[in-house]
N, C-alpha and C positions, 0 to 999 in steps of 0.2 A: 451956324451955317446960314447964310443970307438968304432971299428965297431965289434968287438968280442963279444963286452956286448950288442951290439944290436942286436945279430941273434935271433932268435928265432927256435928252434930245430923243435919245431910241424909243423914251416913254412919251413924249408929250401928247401922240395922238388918243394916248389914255388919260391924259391928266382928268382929275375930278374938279370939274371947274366948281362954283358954290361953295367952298368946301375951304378951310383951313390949308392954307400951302407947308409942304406941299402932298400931294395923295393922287397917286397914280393908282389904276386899277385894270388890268388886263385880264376881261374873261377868254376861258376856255387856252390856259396859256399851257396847258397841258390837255394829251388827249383822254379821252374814257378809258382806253386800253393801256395809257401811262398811270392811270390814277389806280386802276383795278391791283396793278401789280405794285404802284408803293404800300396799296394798304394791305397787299399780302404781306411784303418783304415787312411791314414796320409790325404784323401780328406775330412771324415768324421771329422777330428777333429775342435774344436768348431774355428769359427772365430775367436775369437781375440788373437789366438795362434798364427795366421799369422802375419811378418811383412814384408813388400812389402821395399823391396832396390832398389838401381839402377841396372838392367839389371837379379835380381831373387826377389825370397822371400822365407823365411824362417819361422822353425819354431825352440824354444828353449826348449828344454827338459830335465829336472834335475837341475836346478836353475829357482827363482820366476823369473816370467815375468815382475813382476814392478820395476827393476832395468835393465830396458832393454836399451840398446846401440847398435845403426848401427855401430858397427866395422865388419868389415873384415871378421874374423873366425868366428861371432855372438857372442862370450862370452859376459857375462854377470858379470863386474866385480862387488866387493866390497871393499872398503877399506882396510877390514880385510880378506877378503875371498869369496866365494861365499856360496852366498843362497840355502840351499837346497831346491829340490822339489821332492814328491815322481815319480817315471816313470811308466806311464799305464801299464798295463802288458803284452798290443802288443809289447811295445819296450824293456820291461823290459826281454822277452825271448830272443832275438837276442842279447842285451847286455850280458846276460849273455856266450849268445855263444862264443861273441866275447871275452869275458874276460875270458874264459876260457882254450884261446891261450896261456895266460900270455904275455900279451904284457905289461904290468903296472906295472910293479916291483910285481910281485905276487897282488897285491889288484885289485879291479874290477872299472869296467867304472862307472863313473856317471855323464853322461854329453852327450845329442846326441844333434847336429845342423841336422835339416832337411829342403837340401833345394831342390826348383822345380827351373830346368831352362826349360822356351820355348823355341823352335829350334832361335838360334840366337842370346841367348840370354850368358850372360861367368861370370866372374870373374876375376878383375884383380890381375897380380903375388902379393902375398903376404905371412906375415909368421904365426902362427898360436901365436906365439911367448910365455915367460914362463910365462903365465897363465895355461898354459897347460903340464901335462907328456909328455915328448919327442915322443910321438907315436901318429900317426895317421892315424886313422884304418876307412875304409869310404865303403859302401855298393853301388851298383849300381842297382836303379832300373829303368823300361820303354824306355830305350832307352840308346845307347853306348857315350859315350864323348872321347875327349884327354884332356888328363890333362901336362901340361908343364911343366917343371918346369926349374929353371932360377936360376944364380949366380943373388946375389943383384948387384947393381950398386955401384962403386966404388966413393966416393965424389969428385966433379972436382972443378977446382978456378971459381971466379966471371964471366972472360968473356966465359968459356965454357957454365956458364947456357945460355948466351945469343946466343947460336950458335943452330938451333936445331939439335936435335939427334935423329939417326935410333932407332928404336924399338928396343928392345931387342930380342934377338935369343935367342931359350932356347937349355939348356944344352941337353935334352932328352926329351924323350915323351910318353904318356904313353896312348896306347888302352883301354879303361876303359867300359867292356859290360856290359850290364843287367845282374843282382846276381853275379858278382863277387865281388871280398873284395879283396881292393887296403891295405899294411900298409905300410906307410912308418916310417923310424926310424934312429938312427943315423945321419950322416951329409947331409942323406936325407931327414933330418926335419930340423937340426940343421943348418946348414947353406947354405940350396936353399932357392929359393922363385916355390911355387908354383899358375897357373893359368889356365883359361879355357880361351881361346879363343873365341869371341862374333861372329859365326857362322854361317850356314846354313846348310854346307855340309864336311867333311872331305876327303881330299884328302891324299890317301897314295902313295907316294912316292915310288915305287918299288925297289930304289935302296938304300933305306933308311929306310926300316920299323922299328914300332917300337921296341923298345929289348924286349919285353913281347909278340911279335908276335907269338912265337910257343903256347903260351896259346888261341891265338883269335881266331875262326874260319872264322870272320871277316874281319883280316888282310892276303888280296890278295893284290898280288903287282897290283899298279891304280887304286883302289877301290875307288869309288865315297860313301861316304857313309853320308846319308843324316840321321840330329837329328830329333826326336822326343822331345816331352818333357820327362825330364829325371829329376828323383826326386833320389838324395841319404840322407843316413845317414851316417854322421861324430859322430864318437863313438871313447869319450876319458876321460880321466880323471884328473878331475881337483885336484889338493891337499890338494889343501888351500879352506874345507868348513866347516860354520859358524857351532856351534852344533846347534840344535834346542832349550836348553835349556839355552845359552846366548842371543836367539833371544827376546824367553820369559819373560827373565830382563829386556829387555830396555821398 
């Protein structure tokens, strides 16, 4: 996706300028009183919607649960496609908010990952990779995170693996508060990695914040800013799904 074909005109007064194209960031795109009731509806929903990962848990929304897989972004593959499943119609209004940005090539979201991180608790750098439309568009609720995001790792010869190696530094960084709505697009999907950090407290940098900082009210230069648990919705669209009346056949 070019960085031209990924703007999005309804976003650009959000665009994160500094920052790898492309990264829209709209705070407060949900109110307090919308945010209190997703994180009701998402405690309320039935147990076995949850699956417990290493360092969060999740839930899957818009493909069945019995093709379910611990990957990374949560999808939910198929050989031929994904499974459909209808979406409640708590999430079914915010997607449609969100698809009504056009961020999908003109068609709409079907597919939310909902996950809860405890203070401390992250995800490592990863890519969402093409099971998925080039966009993703991810809600913040209960509590602010930084989100990283990182060049992959370049392949090295045999005796390098055997050498250890510093972390990775990430390329940028990104304030992420309660009800705002992060998108990323372009080669800031296509070719970073992004990740959460496994925490406690974020320390900002005063001589470095981050490039979405005029949108934070948060981001003070030295700001100790300590996580709560912090539950979002990853709202995307998969391509390739199954119709319901091939399912039917088998």
């Amino acid at each position: 996706m070019e960085e031209q074909d990924a703007r999005v005109p309804a976003l650009e007064p959000f665009r994160v300028e500094q920052a790898p194209p492309v990264i829209y960031y709209v705070p407060d795109f949900i109110s307090k009183e919308e945010e209190e009731y997703l994180l009701r509806q998402v405690s309320n929903a039935p147990k076995p919607k949850w699956t417990q990962l290493s360092g969060r848990k999740l839930q899957n929304w818009g493909v069945l649960g019995a093709l379910k897989t611990a990957l990374p972004s949560g999808g939910l593959p198929h050989p031929r496609g994904m499974v459909p499943e209808r979406l409640p119609p708590w999430l079914q209004r915010y997607v449609d908010k969100v698809s009504d940005l056009n961020l999908f090539g003109g068609l709409p979201a079907n597919h939310v990952l909902v996950n809860q991180y405890l203070p401390g608790e992250g995800i490592m750098p990863h890519e969402d990779g093409p099971l998925y439309y080039p966009t993703i568009s991810t809600i913040s609720l209960g509590s602010h995170t930084v989100l990283d995001l990182y060049q992959p790792r370049q392949a090295e010869g045999d005796d390098a693996l055997e050498q250890p190696r510093p972390p990775p530094r990430p390329t940028t960084s990104l304030l992420l508060e309660p009800r705002s709505l992060l998108v990323l697009r372009g080669s800031a999907y296509t070719c970073l990695l992004h990740g959460i950090a496994a925490t406690h407290v974020d320390v900002l940098d005063g001589a470095s914040l981050p490039p979405n900082s005029p949108a934070c009210p948060l981001a003070q230069p030295g700001a100790l800013l300590t996580r709560g648990t912090r539950v979002s919705l990853t709202i995307r669209r998969v391509p390739r799904v199954l119709r319901t009346s091939l399912l039917l056949s088998k």
